[in-house]
C-alpha positions in Angstrom: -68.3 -15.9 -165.1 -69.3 -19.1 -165.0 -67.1 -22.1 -163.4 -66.2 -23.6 -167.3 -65.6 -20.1 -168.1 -63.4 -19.7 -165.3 -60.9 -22.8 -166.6 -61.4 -22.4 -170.0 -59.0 -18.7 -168.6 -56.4 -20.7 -166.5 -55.9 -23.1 -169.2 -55.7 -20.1 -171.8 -53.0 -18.8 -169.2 -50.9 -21.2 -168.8 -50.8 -22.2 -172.7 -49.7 -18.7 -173.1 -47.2 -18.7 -170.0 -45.7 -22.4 -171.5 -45.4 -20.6 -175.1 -43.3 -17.5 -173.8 -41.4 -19.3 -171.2 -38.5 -19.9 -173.3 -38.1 -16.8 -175.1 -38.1 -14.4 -171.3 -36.0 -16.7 -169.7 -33.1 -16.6 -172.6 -33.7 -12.7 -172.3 -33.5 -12.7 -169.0 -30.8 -14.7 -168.8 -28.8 -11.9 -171.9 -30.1 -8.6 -170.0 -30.6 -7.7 -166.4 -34.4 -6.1 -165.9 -32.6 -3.6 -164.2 -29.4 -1.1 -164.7 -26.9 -1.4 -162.3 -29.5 -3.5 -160.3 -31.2 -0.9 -159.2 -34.6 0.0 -157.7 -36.9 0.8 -161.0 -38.5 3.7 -159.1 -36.3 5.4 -156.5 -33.4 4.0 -158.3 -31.6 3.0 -154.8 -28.7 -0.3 -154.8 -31.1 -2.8 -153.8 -27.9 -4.3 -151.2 -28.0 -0.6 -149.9 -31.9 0.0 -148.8 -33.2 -3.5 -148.7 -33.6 -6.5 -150.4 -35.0 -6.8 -154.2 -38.4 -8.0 -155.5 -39.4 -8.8 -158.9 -41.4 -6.1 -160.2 -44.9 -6.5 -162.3 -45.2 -3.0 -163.7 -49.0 -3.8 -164.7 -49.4 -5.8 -161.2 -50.7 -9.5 -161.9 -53.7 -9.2 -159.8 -55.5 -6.8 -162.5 -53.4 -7.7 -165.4 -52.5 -11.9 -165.6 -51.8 -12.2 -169.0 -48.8 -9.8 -168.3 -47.1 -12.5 -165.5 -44.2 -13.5 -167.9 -44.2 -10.5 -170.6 -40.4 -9.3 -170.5 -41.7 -5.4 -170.9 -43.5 -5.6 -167.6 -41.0 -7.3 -165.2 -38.8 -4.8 -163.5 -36.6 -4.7 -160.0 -37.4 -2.8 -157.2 -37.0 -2.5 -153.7 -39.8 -4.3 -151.4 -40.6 -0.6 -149.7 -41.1 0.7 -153.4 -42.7 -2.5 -154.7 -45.5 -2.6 -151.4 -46.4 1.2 -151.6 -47.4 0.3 -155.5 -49.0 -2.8 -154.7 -51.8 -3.7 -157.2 -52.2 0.2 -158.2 -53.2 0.4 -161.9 -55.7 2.2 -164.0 -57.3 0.5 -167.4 -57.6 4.1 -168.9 -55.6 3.2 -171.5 -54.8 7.5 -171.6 -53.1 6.9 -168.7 -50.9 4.3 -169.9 -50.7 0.8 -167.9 -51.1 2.4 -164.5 -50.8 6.1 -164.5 -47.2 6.1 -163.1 -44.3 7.4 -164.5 -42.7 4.9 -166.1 -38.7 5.1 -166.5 -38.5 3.0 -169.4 -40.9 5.1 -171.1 -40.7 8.5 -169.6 -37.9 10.6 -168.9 -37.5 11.3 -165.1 -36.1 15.1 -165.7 -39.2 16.1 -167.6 -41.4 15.3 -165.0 -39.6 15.2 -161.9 -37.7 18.6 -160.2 -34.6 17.3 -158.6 -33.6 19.6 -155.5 -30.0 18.2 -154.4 -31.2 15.1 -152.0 -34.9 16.2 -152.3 -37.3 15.5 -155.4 -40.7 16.6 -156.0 -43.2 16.4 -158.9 -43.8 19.2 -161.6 -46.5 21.0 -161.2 -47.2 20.7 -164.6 -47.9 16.6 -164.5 -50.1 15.0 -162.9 -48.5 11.7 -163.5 -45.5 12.6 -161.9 -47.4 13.6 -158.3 -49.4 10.2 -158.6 -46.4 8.7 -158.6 -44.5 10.5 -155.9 -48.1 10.1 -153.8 -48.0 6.3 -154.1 -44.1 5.3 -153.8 -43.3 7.9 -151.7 -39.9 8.8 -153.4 -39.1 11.9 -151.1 -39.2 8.8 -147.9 -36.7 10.0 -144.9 -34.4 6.5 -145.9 -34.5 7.6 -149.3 -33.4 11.4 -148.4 -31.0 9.9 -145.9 -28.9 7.9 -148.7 -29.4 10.4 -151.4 -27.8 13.1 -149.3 -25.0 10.9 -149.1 -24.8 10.3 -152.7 -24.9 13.9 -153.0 -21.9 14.5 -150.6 -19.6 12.1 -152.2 -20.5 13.5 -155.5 -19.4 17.0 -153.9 -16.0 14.9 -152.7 -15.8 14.6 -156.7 -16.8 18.0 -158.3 -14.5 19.9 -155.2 -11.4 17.7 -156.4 -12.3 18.6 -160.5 -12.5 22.6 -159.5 -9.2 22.4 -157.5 -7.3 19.9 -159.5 -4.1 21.7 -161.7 -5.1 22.0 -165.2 -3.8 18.9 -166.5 -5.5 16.7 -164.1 -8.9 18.0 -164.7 -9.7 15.8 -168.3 -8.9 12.6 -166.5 -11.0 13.8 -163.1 -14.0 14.7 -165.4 -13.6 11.2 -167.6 -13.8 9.3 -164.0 -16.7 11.8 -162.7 -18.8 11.1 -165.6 -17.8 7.8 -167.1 -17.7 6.0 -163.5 -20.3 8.1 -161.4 -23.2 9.2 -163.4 -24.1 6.7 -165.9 -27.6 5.3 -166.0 -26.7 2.4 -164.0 -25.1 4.4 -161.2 -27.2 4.8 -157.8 -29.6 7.6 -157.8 -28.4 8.6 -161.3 -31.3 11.2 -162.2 -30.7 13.0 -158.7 -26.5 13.2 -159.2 -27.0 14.3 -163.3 -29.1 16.9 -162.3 -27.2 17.9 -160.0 -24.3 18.4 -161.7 -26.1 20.2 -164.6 -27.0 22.2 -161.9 -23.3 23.0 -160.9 -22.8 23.8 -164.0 -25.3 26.7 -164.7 -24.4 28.1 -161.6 -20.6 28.2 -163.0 -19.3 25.9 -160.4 -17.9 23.6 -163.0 -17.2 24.6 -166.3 -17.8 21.8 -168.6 -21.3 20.9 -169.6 -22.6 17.2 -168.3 -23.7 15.8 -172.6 -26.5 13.8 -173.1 -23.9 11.3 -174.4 -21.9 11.0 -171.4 -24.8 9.5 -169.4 -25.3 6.0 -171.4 
Protein backbone atom coordinates (compact mmCIF):
# COMPACT_ATOMS: atom_id res chain seq x y z
CA UNK A 1 0.00 0.00 0.00
CA UNK A 2 1.39 2.89 -0.97
CA UNK A 3 1.64 6.13 1.41
CA UNK A 4 -1.49 8.14 -0.72
CA UNK A 5 -3.12 4.90 -0.56
CA UNK A 6 -2.68 4.69 3.01
CA UNK A 7 -4.59 8.38 3.67
CA UNK A 8 -6.76 8.14 1.01
CA UNK A 9 -8.10 4.84 4.00
CA UNK A 10 -7.94 7.16 7.14
CA UNK A 11 -9.78 9.87 5.41
CA UNK A 12 -12.39 7.16 4.04
CA UNK A 13 -12.51 6.22 7.89
CA UNK A 14 -13.17 8.98 9.46
CA UNK A 15 -15.83 10.28 6.77
CA UNK A 16 -17.58 7.11 7.57
CA UNK A 17 -16.98 7.37 11.50
CA UNK A 18 -18.36 11.42 11.28
CA UNK A 19 -21.52 10.05 9.17
CA UNK A 20 -22.53 7.33 11.79
CA UNK A 21 -21.57 9.23 14.80
CA UNK A 22 -24.92 10.58 15.39
CA UNK A 23 -27.05 7.72 14.74
CA UNK A 24 -24.86 5.06 17.59
CA UNK A 25 -24.54 7.64 19.97
CA UNK A 26 -28.68 8.29 20.06
CA UNK A 27 -28.75 4.40 20.18
CA UNK A 28 -26.53 4.15 22.61
CA UNK A 29 -27.87 6.62 24.50
CA UNK A 30 -31.93 4.58 24.07
CA UNK A 31 -30.41 0.91 24.70
CA UNK A 32 -27.61 -0.43 26.94
CA UNK A 33 -25.07 -2.73 24.67
CA UNK A 34 -25.51 -4.97 27.34
CA UNK A 35 -28.52 -6.73 29.47
CA UNK A 36 -28.40 -6.13 32.91
CA UNK A 37 -24.77 -4.82 32.27
CA UNK A 38 -23.41 -7.82 32.01
CA UNK A 39 -20.22 -9.52 30.65
CA UNK A 40 -21.28 -10.40 26.78
CA UNK A 41 -19.39 -13.78 27.18
CA UNK A 42 -19.31 -15.17 30.76
CA UNK A 43 -22.23 -13.09 31.50
CA UNK A 44 -20.71 -12.05 35.09
CA UNK A 45 -22.05 -8.25 36.90
CA UNK A 46 -19.18 -6.40 35.69
CA UNK A 47 -19.12 -4.48 39.61
CA UNK A 48 -18.89 -8.20 40.71
CA UNK A 49 -15.62 -9.68 38.69
CA UNK A 50 -13.99 -6.50 37.63
CA UNK A 51 -14.32 -3.53 35.87
CA UNK A 52 -16.05 -3.18 32.22
CA UNK A 53 -14.57 -2.59 28.77
CA UNK A 54 -16.16 -1.74 25.64
CA UNK A 55 -16.24 -4.68 23.53
CA UNK A 56 -15.37 -4.75 19.54
CA UNK A 57 -16.88 -8.11 18.65
CA UNK A 58 -14.98 -8.00 15.18
CA UNK A 59 -11.72 -6.43 17.07
CA UNK A 60 -10.67 -3.00 15.43
CA UNK A 61 -7.17 -4.13 14.69
CA UNK A 62 -8.48 -6.50 11.74
CA UNK A 63 -11.74 -5.06 11.14
CA UNK A 64 -11.64 -0.75 11.34
CA UNK A 65 -14.49 0.00 9.48
CA UNK A 66 -16.48 -1.75 12.30
CA UNK A 67 -15.05 0.89 15.18
CA UNK A 68 -18.49 2.69 15.60
CA UNK A 69 -21.10 0.00 14.00
CA UNK A 70 -23.72 -0.38 16.89
CA UNK A 71 -23.98 -4.47 16.00
CA UNK A 72 -20.32 -4.87 17.00
CA UNK A 73 -19.93 -2.96 20.22
CA UNK A 74 -20.66 -5.14 23.23
CA UNK A 75 -19.64 -5.07 27.24
CA UNK A 76 -17.49 -7.35 28.74
CA UNK A 77 -15.24 -7.89 31.46
CA UNK A 78 -11.44 -6.83 30.91
CA UNK A 79 -10.39 -10.80 31.84
CA UNK A 80 -12.98 -11.78 29.01
CA UNK A 81 -12.14 -8.86 26.69
CA UNK A 82 -7.98 -9.65 26.92
CA UNK A 83 -8.20 -13.48 26.46
CA UNK A 84 -10.22 -12.47 23.03
CA UNK A 85 -7.87 -9.86 22.13
CA UNK A 86 -7.70 -9.29 18.36
CA UNK A 87 -8.95 -13.15 17.69
CA UNK A 88 -10.93 -13.20 14.45
CA UNK A 89 -11.21 -15.21 11.34
CA UNK A 90 -12.24 -13.65 7.67
CA UNK A 91 -13.86 -17.10 6.79
CA UNK A 92 -16.87 -15.56 6.29
CA UNK A 93 -18.32 -19.59 7.24
CA UNK A 94 -17.21 -18.94 10.39
CA UNK A 95 -19.02 -15.82 10.90
CA UNK A 96 -16.99 -12.56 12.14
CA UNK A 97 -14.62 -14.50 14.29
CA UNK A 98 -15.52 -18.04 14.83
CA UNK A 99 -16.91 -17.48 18.41
CA UNK A 100 -20.17 -18.01 19.68
CA UNK A 101 -21.89 -15.10 19.48
CA UNK A 102 -24.89 -14.48 22.09
CA UNK A 103 -26.69 -12.15 20.03
CA UNK A 104 -26.69 -14.51 17.29
CA UNK A 105 -26.46 -17.89 18.77
CA UNK A 106 -28.19 -19.53 21.52
CA UNK A 107 -25.84 -20.48 24.44
CA UNK A 108 -28.02 -23.79 25.41
CA UNK A 109 -27.53 -25.19 21.93
CA UNK A 110 -24.03 -25.08 22.03
CA UNK A 111 -22.93 -24.95 25.51
CA UNK A 112 -23.68 -28.04 28.26
CA UNK A 113 -24.29 -26.23 31.55
CA UNK A 114 -23.25 -28.60 34.62
CA UNK A 115 -24.52 -26.64 37.84
CA UNK A 116 -21.42 -24.03 38.33
CA UNK A 117 -19.37 -25.84 35.55
CA UNK A 118 -19.86 -25.33 31.64
CA UNK A 119 -18.27 -26.98 28.90
CA UNK A 120 -18.58 -27.05 25.05
CA UNK A 121 -20.77 -29.71 22.97
CA UNK A 122 -19.08 -32.01 21.49
CA UNK A 123 -20.91 -31.63 18.61
CA UNK A 124 -19.61 -27.75 17.81
CA UNK A 125 -16.71 -26.74 17.19
CA UNK A 126 -17.48 -23.15 17.69
CA UNK A 127 -18.51 -23.58 21.02
CA UNK A 128 -14.90 -25.20 22.18
CA UNK A 129 -13.12 -22.29 20.26
CA UNK A 130 -14.75 -20.22 22.25
CA UNK A 131 -14.49 -21.86 25.70
CA UNK A 132 -10.46 -22.36 24.54
CA UNK A 133 -9.98 -18.58 23.99
CA UNK A 134 -12.14 -16.87 27.00
CA UNK A 135 -11.68 -19.45 29.18
CA UNK A 136 -15.37 -19.43 30.58
CA UNK A 137 -14.84 -22.58 33.03
CA UNK A 138 -11.87 -19.80 34.87
CA UNK A 139 -11.58 -20.80 38.80
CA UNK A 140 -13.17 -16.84 39.46
CA UNK A 141 -15.78 -17.59 37.23
CA UNK A 142 -16.62 -21.13 38.89
CA UNK A 143 -16.04 -19.41 42.24
CA UNK A 144 -19.12 -16.84 41.59
CA UNK A 145 -21.23 -19.12 39.65
CA UNK A 146 -21.29 -21.64 42.45
CA UNK A 147 -22.57 -18.92 44.48
CA UNK A 148 -25.19 -18.06 42.02
CA UNK A 149 -26.10 -21.50 42.09
CA UNK A 150 -26.42 -21.67 45.93
CA UNK A 151 -28.69 -18.80 46.28
CA UNK A 152 -30.71 -20.01 43.49
CA UNK A 153 -30.97 -23.33 45.72
CA UNK A 154 -31.97 -20.77 48.76
CA UNK A 155 -34.99 -20.06 46.14
CA UNK A 156 -36.03 -23.48 44.60
CA UNK A 157 -35.77 -25.13 48.56
CA UNK A 158 -38.25 -22.24 49.78
CA UNK A 159 -40.75 -22.90 46.39
CA UNK A 160 -40.68 -26.95 47.28
CA UNK A 161 -41.37 -26.31 51.01
CA UNK A 162 -43.65 -23.32 50.76
CA UNK A 163 -47.76 -24.28 51.74
CA UNK A 164 -49.64 -24.45 48.64
CA UNK A 165 -50.81 -21.04 48.44
CA UNK A 166 -47.57 -19.39 48.65
CA UNK A 167 -45.94 -21.34 45.89
CA UNK A 168 -47.57 -19.04 42.70
CA UNK A 169 -46.13 -15.90 44.17
CA UNK A 170 -42.54 -17.75 45.09
CA UNK A 171 -42.40 -19.02 41.44
CA UNK A 172 -43.54 -15.36 39.96
CA UNK A 173 -40.41 -13.88 42.11
CA UNK A 174 -38.09 -16.96 41.10
CA UNK A 175 -38.65 -16.47 37.59
CA UNK A 176 -39.75 -12.90 36.98
CA UNK A 177 -36.85 -11.42 39.38
CA UNK A 178 -34.00 -14.19 39.12
CA UNK A 179 -33.80 -15.67 35.74
CA UNK A 180 -34.41 -13.22 33.14
CA UNK A 181 -31.89 -12.53 30.43
CA UNK A 182 -30.49 -9.71 32.24
CA UNK A 183 -29.96 -11.56 35.43
CA UNK A 184 -26.22 -12.65 36.32
CA UNK A 185 -25.14 -15.88 34.82
CA UNK A 186 -28.69 -16.33 33.36
CA UNK A 187 -27.90 -19.33 30.85
CA UNK A 188 -26.17 -21.25 33.92
CA UNK A 189 -29.29 -20.59 36.61
CA UNK A 190 -32.13 -21.42 33.54
CA UNK A 191 -30.58 -24.44 32.86
CA UNK A 192 -30.38 -25.30 35.97
CA UNK A 193 -33.59 -25.05 36.92
CA UNK A 194 -34.89 -26.93 33.81
CA UNK A 195 -32.69 -29.22 35.17
CA UNK A 196 -34.58 -29.40 38.55
CA UNK A 197 -37.38 -29.83 36.83
CA UNK A 198 -36.74 -33.10 34.83
CA UNK A 199 -35.47 -34.54 37.74
CA UNK A 200 -38.95 -33.79 39.47
CA UNK A 201 -37.51 -31.50 42.10
CA UNK A 202 -39.84 -28.71 41.03
CA UNK A 203 -42.91 -29.24 39.39
CA UNK A 204 -43.60 -26.42 37.15
CA UNK A 205 -41.83 -26.24 33.80
CA UNK A 206 -39.24 -22.95 33.46
CA UNK A 207 -41.32 -21.45 29.61
CA UNK A 208 -39.47 -19.98 27.05
CA UNK A 209 -41.63 -16.95 27.83
CA UNK A 210 -40.77 -16.51 31.30
CA UNK A 211 -37.03 -15.77 30.46
CA UNK A 212 -37.50 -12.24 28.48
Amino acid sequence: MTCEDSIQETIELAEHIDRQWDVYFGRYLEKPISPGRRSFYCESKLRHITHGDIEHIAPNSKVPTKAYAWENLTLACDVCNENKGDHFSTDPEKSHDNLIDPYADEPADRFLFLREAIAARPDSFRAKATDAVIKLSRIDLLERRRERMAFIDGLVSAYCQAPAQFKELLWDDLVSNHLTSANEYAATSQAYVRFLNDRGVIDRQLGAGSEK
